[in-house]
FILUMVO-344505 format. One record per residue (C-alpha): residue number from 1; residue in three letters; y, z, x. Coordinates in pm, whole numbers, padded with zeros to 5 digits. Example, Ala and Ser with C-alpha at 12.3 -4.5 7.8 and 13.67 -1.06 7.14 Angstrom:
% FILUMVO-344505
 num residuo      Y      Z      X
   1     ala -00450  00780  01230
   2     ser -00106  00714  01367
END
This chain:
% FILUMVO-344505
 num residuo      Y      Z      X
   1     unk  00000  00000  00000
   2     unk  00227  00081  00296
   3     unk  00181 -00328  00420
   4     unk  00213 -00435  00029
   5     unk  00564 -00189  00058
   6     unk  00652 -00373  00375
   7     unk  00580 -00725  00296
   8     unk  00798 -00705 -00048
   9     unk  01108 -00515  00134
  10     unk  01104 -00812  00371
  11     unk  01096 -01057  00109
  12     unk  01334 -00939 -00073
  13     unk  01547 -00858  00187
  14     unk  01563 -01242  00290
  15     unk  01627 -01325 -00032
  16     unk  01916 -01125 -00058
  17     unk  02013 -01269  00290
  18     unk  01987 -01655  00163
  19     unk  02086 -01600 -00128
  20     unk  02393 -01405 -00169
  21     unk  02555 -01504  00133
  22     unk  02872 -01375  00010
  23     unk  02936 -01256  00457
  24     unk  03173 -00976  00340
  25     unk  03190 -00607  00432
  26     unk  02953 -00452  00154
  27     unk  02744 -00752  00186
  28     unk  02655 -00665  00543
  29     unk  02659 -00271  00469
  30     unk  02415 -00380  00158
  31     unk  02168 -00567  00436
  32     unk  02197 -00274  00716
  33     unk  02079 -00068  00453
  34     unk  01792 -00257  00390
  35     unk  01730 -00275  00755
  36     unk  01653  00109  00779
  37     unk  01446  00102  00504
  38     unk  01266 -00181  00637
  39     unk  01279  00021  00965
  40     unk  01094  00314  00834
  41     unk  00813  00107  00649
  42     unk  00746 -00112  00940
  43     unk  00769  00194  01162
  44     unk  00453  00326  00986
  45     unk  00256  00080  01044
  46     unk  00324 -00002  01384
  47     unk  00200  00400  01463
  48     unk  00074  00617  01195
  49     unk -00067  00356  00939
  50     unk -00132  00014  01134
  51     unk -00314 -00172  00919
  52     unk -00440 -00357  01243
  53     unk -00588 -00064  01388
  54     unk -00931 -00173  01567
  55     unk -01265  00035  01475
  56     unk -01458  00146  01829
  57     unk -01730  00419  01730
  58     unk -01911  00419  01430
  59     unk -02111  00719  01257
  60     unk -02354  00705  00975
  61     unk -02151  00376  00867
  62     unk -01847  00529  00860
  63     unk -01527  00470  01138
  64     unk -01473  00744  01334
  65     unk -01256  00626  01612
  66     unk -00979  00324  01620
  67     unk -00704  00236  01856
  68     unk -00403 -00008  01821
  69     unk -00518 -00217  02073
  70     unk -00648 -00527  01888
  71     unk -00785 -00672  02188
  72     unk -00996 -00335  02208
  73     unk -01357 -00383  02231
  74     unk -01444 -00341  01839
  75     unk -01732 -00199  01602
  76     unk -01767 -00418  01295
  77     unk -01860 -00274  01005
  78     unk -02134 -00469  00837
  79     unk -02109 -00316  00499
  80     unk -01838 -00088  00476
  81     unk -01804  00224  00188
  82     unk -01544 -00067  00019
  83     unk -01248  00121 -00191
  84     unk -01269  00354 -00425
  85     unk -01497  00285 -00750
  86     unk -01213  00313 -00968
  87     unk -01053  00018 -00840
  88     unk -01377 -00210 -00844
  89     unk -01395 -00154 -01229
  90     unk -01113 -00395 -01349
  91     unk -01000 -00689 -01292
  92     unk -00621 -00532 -01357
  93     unk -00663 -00320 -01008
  94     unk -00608 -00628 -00864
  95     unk -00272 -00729 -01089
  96     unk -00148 -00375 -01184
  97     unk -00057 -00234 -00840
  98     unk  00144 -00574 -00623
  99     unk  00318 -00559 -01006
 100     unk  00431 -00215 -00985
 101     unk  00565 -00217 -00617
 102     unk  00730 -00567 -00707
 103     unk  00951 -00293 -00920
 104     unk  00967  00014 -00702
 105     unk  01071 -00213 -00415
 106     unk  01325 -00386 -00642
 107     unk  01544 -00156 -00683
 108     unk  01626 -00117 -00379
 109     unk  01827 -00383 -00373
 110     unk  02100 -00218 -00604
 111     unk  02089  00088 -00407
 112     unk  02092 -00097 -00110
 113     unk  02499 -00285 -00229
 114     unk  02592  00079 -00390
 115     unk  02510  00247 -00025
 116     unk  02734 -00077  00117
 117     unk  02999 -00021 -00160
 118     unk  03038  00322 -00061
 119     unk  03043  00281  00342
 120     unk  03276 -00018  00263
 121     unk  03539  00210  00086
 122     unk  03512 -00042 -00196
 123     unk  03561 -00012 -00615
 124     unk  03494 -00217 -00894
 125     unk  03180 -00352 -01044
 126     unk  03174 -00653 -00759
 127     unk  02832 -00488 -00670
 128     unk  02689 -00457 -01035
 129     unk  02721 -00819 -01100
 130     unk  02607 -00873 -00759
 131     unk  02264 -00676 -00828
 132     unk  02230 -00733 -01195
 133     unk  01955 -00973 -01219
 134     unk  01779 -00793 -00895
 135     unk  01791 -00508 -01102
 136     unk  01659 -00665 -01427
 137     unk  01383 -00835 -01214
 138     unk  01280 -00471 -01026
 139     unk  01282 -00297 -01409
 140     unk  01094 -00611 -01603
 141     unk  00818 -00545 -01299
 142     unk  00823 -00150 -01311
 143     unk  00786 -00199 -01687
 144     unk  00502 -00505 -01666
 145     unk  00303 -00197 -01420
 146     unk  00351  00038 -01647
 147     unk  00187 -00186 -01956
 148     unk -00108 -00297 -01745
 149     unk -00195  00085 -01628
 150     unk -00185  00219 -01923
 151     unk -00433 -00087 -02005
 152     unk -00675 -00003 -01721
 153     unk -00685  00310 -01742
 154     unk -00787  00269 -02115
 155     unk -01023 -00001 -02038
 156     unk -01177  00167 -01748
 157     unk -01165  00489 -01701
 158     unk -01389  00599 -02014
 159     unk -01166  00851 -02141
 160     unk -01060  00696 -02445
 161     unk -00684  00716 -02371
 162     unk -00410  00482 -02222
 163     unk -00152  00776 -02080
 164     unk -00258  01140 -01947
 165     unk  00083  01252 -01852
 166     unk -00070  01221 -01467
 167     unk  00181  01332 -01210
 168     unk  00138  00941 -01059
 169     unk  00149  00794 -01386
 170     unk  00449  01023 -01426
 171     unk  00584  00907 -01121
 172     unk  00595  00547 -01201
 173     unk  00793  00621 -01528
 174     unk  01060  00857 -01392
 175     unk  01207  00574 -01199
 176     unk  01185  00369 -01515
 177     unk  01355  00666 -01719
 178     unk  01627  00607 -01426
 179     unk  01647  00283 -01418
 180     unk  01660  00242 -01785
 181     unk  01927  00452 -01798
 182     unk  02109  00247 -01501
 183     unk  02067 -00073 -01682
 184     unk  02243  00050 -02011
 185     unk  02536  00264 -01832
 186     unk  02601 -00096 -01622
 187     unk  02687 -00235 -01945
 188     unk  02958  00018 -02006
 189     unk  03108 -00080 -01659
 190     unk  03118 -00405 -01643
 191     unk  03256 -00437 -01998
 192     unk  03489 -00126 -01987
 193     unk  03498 -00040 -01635
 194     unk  03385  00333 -01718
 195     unk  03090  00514 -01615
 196     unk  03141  00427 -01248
 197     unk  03068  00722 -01063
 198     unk  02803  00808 -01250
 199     unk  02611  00454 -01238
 200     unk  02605  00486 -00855
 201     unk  02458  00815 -00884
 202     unk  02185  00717 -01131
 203     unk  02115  00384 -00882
 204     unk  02066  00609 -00586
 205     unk  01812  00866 -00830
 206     unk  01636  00550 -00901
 207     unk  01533  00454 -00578
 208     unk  01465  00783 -00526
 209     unk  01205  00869 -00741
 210     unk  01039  00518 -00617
 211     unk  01007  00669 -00320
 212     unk  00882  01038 -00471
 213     unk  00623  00753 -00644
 214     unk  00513  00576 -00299
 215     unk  00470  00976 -00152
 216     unk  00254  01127 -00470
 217     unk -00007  00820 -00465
 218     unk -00069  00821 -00083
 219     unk -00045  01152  00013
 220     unk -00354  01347 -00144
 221     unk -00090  01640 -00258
 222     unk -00216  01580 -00620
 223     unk -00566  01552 -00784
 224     unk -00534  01206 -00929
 225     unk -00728  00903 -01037
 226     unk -00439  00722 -00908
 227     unk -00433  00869 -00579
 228     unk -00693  00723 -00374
 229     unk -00640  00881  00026
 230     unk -00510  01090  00209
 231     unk -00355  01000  00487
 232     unk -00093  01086  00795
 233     unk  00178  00878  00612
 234     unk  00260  01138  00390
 235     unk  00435  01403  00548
 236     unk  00624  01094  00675
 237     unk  00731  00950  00358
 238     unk  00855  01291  00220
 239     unk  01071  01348  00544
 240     unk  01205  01038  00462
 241     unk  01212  01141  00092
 242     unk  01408  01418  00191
 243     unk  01658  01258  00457
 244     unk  01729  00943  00278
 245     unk  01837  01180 -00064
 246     unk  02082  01337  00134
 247     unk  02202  01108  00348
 248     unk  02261  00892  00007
 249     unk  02428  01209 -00201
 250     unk  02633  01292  00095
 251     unk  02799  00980  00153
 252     unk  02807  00941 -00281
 253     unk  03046  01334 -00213
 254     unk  03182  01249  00095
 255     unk  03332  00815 -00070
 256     unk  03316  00892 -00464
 257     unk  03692  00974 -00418
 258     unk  03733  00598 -00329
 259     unk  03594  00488 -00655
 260     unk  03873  00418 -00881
 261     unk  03889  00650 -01161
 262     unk  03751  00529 -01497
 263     unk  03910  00563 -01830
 264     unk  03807  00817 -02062
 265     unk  03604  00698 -02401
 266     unk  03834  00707 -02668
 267     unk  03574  00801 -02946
 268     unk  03213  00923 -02943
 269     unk  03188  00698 -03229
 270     unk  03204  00384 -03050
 271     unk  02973  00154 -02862
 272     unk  03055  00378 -02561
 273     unk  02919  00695 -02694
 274     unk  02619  00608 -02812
 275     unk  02554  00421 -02452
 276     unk  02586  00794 -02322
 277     unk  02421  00956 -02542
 278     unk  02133  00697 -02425
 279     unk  02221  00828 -02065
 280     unk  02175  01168 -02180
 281     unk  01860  01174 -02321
 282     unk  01742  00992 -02086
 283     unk  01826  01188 -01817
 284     unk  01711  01465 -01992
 285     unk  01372  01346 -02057
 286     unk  01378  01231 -01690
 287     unk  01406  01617 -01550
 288     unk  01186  01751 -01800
 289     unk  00907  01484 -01650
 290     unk  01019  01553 -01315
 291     unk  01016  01940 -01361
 292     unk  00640  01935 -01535
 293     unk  00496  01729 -01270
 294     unk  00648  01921 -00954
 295     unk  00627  02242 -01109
 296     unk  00256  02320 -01066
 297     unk  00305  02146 -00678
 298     unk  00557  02360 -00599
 299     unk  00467  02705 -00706
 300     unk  00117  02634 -00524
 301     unk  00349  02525 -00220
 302     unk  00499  02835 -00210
 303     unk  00313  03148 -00401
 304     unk -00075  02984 -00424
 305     unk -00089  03024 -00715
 306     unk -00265  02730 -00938
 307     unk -00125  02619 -01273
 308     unk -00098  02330 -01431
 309     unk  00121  02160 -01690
 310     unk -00073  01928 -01946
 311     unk  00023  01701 -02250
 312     unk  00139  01968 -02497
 313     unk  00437  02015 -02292
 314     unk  00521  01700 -02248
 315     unk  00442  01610 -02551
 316     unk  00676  01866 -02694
 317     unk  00944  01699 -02478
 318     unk  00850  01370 -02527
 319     unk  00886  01362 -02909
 320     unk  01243  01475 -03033
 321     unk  01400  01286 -02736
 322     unk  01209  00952 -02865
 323     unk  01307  00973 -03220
 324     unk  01654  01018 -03127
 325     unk  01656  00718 -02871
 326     unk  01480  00496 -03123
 327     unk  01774  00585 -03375
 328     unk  02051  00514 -03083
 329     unk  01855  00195 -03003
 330     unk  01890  00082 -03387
 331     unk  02285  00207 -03392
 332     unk  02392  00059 -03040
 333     unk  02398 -00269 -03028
 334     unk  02621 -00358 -03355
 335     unk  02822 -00029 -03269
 336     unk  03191 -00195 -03169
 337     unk  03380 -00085 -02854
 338     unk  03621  00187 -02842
 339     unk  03636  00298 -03183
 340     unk  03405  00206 -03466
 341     unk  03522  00234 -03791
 342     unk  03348  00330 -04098
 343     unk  03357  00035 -04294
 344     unk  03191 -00186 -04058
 345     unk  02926  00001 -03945
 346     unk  02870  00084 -04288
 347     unk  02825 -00310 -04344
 348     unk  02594 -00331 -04066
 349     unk  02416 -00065 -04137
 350     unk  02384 -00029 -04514
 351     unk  02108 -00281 -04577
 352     unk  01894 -00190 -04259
 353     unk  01907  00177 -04390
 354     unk  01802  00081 -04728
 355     unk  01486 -00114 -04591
 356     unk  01406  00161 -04358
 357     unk  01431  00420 -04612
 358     unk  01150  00152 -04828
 359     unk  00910  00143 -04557
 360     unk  00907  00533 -04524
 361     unk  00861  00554 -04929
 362     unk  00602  00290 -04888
 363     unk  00404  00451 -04587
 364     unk  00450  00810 -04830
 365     unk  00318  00618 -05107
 366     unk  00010  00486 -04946
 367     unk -00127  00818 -04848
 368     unk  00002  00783 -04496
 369     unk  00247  01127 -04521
 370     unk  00220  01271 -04110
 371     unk  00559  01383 -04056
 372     unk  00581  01155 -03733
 373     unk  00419  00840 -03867
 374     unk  00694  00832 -04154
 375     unk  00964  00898 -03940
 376     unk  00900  00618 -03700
 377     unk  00780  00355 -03888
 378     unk  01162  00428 -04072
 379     unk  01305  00424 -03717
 380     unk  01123  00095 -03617
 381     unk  01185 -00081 -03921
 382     unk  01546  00044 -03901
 383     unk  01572 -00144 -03556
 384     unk  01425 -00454 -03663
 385     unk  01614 -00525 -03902
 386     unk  01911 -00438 -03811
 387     unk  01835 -00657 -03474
 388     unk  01773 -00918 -03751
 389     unk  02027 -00887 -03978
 390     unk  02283 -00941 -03659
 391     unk  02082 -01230 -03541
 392     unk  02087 -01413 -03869
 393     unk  02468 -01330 -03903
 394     unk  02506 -01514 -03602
 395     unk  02315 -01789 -03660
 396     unk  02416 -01890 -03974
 397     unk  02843 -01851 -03851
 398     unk  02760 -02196 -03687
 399     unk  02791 -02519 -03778
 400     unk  02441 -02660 -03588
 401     unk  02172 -02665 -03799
 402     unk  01943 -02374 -03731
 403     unk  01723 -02401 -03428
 404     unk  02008 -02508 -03258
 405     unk  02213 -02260 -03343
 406     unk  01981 -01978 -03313
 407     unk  01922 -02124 -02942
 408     unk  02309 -02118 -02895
 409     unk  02332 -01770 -03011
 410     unk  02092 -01686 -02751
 411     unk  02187 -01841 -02463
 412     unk  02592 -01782 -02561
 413     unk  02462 -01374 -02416
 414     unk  02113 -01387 -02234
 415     unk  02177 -01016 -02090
 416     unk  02264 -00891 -02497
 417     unk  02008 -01114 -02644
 418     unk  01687 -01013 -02421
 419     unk  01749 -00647 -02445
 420     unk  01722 -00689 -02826
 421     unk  01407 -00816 -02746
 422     unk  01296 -00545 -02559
 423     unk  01429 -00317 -02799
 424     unk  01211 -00466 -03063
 425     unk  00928 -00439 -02820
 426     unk  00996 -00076 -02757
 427     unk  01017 -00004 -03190
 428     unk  00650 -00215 -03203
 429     unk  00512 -00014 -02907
 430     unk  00636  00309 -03073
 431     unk  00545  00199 -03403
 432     unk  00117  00105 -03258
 433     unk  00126  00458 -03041
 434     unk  00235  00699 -03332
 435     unk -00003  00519 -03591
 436     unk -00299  00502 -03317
 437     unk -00250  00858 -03214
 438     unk -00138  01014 -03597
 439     unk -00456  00840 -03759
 440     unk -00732  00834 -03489
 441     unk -01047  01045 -03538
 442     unk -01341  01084 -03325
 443     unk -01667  01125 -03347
 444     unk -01963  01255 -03066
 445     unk -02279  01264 -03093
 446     unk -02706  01201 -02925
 447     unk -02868  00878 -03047
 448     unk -03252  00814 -02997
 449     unk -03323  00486 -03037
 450     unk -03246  00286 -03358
 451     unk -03039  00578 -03443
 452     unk -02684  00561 -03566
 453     unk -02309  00745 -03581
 454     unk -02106  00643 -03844
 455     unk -01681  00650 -03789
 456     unk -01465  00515 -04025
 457     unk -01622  00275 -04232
 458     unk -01795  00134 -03894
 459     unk -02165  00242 -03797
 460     unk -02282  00231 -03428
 461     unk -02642  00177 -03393
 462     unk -02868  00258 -03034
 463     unk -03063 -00044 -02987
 464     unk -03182  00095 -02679
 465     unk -03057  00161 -02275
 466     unk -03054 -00079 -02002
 467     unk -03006 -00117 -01624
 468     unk -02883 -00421 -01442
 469     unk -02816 -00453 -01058
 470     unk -02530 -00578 -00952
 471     unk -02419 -00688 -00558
 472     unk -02295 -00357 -00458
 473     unk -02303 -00165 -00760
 474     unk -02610 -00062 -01032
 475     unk -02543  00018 -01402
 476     unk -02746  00218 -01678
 477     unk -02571  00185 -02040
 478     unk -02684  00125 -02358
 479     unk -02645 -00180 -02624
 480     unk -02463 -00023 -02953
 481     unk -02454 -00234 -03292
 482     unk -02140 -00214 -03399
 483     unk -02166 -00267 -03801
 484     unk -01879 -00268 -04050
 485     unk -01926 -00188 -04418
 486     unk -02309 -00300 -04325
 487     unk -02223 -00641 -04178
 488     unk -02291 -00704 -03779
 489     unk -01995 -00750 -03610
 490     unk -02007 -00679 -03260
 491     unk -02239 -00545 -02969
 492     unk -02071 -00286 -02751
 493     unk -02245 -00184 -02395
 494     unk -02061  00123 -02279
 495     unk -02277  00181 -01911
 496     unk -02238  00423 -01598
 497     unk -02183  00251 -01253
 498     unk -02240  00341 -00895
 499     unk -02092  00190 -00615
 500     unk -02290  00120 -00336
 501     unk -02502  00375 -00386
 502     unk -02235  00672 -00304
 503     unk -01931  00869 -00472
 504     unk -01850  00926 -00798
 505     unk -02056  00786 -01111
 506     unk -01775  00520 -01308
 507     unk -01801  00467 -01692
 508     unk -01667  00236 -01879
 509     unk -01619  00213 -02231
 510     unk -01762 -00023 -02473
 511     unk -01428 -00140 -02731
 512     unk -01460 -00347 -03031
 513     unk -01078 -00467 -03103
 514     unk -00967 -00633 -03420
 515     unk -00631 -00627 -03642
 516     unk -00710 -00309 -03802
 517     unk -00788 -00096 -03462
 518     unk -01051 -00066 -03213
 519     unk -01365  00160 -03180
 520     unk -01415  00327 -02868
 521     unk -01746  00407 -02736
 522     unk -01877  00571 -02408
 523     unk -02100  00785 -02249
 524     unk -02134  01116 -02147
 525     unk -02515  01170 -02091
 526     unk -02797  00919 -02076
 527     unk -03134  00972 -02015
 528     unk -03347  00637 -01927
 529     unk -03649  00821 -02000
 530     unk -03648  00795 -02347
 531     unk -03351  00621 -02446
 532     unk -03133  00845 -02568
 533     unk -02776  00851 -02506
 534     unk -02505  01103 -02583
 535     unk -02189  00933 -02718
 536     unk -01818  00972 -02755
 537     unk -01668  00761 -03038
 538     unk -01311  00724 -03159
 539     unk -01137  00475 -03419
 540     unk -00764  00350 -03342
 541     unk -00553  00231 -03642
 542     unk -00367 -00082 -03483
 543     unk -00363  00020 -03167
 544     unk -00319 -00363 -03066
 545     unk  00039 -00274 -03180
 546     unk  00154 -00066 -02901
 547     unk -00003 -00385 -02626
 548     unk  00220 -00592 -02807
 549     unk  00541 -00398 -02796
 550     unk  00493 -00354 -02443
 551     unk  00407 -00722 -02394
 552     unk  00753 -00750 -02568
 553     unk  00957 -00515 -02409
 554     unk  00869 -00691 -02084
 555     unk  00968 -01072 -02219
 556     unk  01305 -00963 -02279
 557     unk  01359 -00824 -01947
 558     unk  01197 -01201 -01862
 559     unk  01477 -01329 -02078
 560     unk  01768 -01141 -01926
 561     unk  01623 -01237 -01631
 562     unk  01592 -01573 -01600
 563     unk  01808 -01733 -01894
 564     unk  02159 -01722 -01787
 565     unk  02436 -01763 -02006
 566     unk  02609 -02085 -02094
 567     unk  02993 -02166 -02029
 568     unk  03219 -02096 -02289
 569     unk  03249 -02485 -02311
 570     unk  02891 -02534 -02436
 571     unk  02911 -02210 -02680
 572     unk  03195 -02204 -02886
 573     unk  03249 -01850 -03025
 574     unk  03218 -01754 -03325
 575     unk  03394 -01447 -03506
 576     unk  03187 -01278 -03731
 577     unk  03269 -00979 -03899
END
């Protein structure tokens, strides 16, 4: 990971080199600061993590001595213990992590032209146009990771679950908290020139936490199926943790006097205010994360004591900060500047209200009456439509007929445009993980052969065990018939793995997906003998749902991204009331 870390930083770094070119002060600030970052990564491996490092003494086919001579006289290993068994399970091991780092070491492009903005003594948003699509680019990736972890891990590592609140997993989506946060304070900026200080500070916490990420999966400090070593490059990355924090806050005290004073937000009621109190809870759901996940680290650091902080907490956290976000997210974007007054946002918001308030009525009415399945499918419908309402309002303003005008509208504001469609994405994905987790129900049980669980109106029959050898790996599962309402609609072949004949037995699940949810199967006993197996089995309402907000949320960072905005020329503006 430390060579994956290195060979990104240097492309992006000559990226930035050909193609901003811009040969001014922060510019050149911007690219020393990549240097030392660069620097430190490259350091690594050129001492304690070469990648190049020659094996000379083998022991019970293991490595036990190397040198960084590569002309050393070498031991090859003829069949090596090959990585962990975790990441031979899924064909995503080989997508999800290059995906991730493309974000982590994205951003640190903006940090690196807010370090140069700082050394240069400059002010403005120069920078934040500079580094806006680097930074869309470095969240749409951190976001992408995110999506195809939680996949994995739901596909692979027999669980039943998507997102365990693991301090890596955790790690990976406090620097998306940040970043998120970075992305909508920007706006504010370049638009009213406010928020300035604070948008350099949340760009330097950003690329911060990437590198608290990069330290919790390769240093072995916690017990995690996402952290796969332990190595000598982790007391290296938190010294570097540790000096590159303050070197960045002390320069952010020692130059924020240089940044040029913002003005103040005339109303709270106002495009403005809701964009900080966006920032807020963000931030606030950002220490809360970071606090649960150091906590138990820390006091075992320093008392020895052993505690440790699980999904109730964050759940409790995680819950009241999402329903007011996804009720922000709604208001926002048809919220005017500087002062919104109650007639218009009572036009804007009148009908989507109305159809939200319908679809809670309608969810009440259908039996489906959990307290947090009828408030966000109000608060997801509520952002849809008023998303759509806007859109429409838009499109039909213009004389082109309607295609063409709804392509106008889009490309007229790319950057406005794509984080609608993210925000849709983020109402779907809310919408599919409230249902799934609200309505799921499990079931457990020991099958003989020909004998069945029932779950939901599906029926999961033992047809009987098998074992299959595979190059480097064997497998004993067990064929299910998976039967719904009495009609056959799918076999499922949850089995147990082992690598190479060492470390840890891997399951993996057997999942039936349709429309209306998926059934879950695996195993937690199984004895060859006689064919019996002892099964866990769960049914999740539209859990397809939440894939498909995520999928969602990252095509309009794609959007942003990549679409970029006509000339006033080609879109004509239209006012709209």
């Amino acid at each position: 990971s430390i060579m994956l870390w290195g060979l990104v930083l240097a492309v992006f770094t000559f990226a930035m080199y050909r193609r901003d070119r811009l040969n001014d002060t922060v510019w050149r600030f911007a690219l020393a600061t990549m240097g030392v970052i660069s620097l430190f990564f490259f350091g690594m491996m050129a001492t304690i993590a070469n990648p190049f490092e020659v094996c000379t003494a083998v022991f019970e086919g293991r490595c036990i001595e190397t040198t960084a001579n590569v002309f050393a006289s070498s031991v090859a290993l003829l069949d090596g213990p090959g990585p962990n068994p975790l990441l031979q399970n899924h064909i995503l091991m080989a997508v999800h992590p290059p995906v991730l780092y493309l974000g982590y070491v994205g951003f640190a492009v903006p940090f690196a032209y807010a370090i140069g903005t700082l050394m240069a003594g400059g002010n403005g948003t120069a920078w934040l146009e500079r580094t806006r699509r680097w930074t869309l680019a470095a969240w749409t990736f951190l976001t992408l990771g995110i999506v195809l972890g939680a996949l994995w891990s739901y596909a692979v590592l027999n669980w039943g679950g998507y997102w365990a609140w693991d301090p890596v997993e955790n790690a990976s989506f406090l620097p998306w908290l940040a970043g998120t946060a970075f992305l909508h304070s920007s706006v504010v900026e370049r638009k009213r020139g406010m928020l300035r200080t604070w948008n350099v500070a949340l760009v330097i916490a950003t690329f911060e936490l990437t590198i608290l990420g990069t330290f919790l999966t390769r240093s072995g400090v916690v017990a995690s199926v996402h952290s796969f070593t332990q190595s000598a490059v982790g007391p290296a990355i938190l010294m570097f943790l540790i000096g590159s924090s303050l070197a960045a806050f002390c320069l952010f005290a020692a130059r924020s006097h240089l940044i040029v004073q913002s003005p103040r937000i005339e109303s709270l009621a106002s495009r403005e205010g809701v964009f900080l109190l966006n920032n807020l809870l963000l931030t606030v759901f950002a220490f809360a994360v970071l606090a649960g996940t150091m906590y138990p680290m820390l006091l075992e650091a320093f008392t020895g004591d052993q505690v440790s902080v699980g999904r109730p907490f964050f759940d409790a956290v995680a819950s009241p900060i999402s329903y007011v976000l996804l009720l922000a997210i709604g208001i926002g974007p048809v919220t005017p500047y500087r002062i919104a007054g109650a007639p218009i946002m009572k036009k804007r918001l009148v009908i989507p209200a109305q159809i939200a308030l319908a679809a809670g009525a309608i969810s009440v009415l259908s039996g489906r009456r959990e307290f947090s399945v009828v408030v966000v499918i109000m608060l997801a419908t509520f952002i849809v439509a008023v998303i759509t309402k806007r859109f429409a309002e838009l499109v039909t303003a213009r004389p082109e007929p309607g295609l063409q005008a709804a392509s106008h509208v889009l490309a007229g504001d790319p950057g406005f445009w794509g984080g609608q469609i993210s925000h849709i994405g983020v109402a779907v994905l809310a919408l599919g993980l409230t249902v799934s987790s609200a309505l799921g129900i499990q079931a457990s049980g020991v099958l003989e052969v020909g004998e069945t669980i029932t779950i939901d109106e599906f029926t999961l029959t033992n047809v009987g065990v098998f074992e299959r050898t595979f190059p480097g790996k064997v497998s004993q599962g067990v064929t299910l018939e998976l039967r719904r309402k009495g009609e056959a609609v799918d076999l499922l072949e949850p089995h147990l793995s082992r690598f190479n004949n060492q470390g840890p037995v891997v399951g993996t699940p057997g999942i039936h997906v349709d429309v209306t949810g998926d059934v879950y199967a695996s195993i937690n006993a199984l004895d060859a003998s006689d064919g019996s197996v002892g099964l866990d089995v769960s049914r999740y309402p539209y859990l397809f749902v939440m894939w498909v907000g995520g999928f969602v949320i990252v095509m309009g960072g794609t959007f942003s991204t990549i679409v970029r905005r006509r000339s006033r020329r080609d879109v004509a503006p239209v006012a709209v009331s």
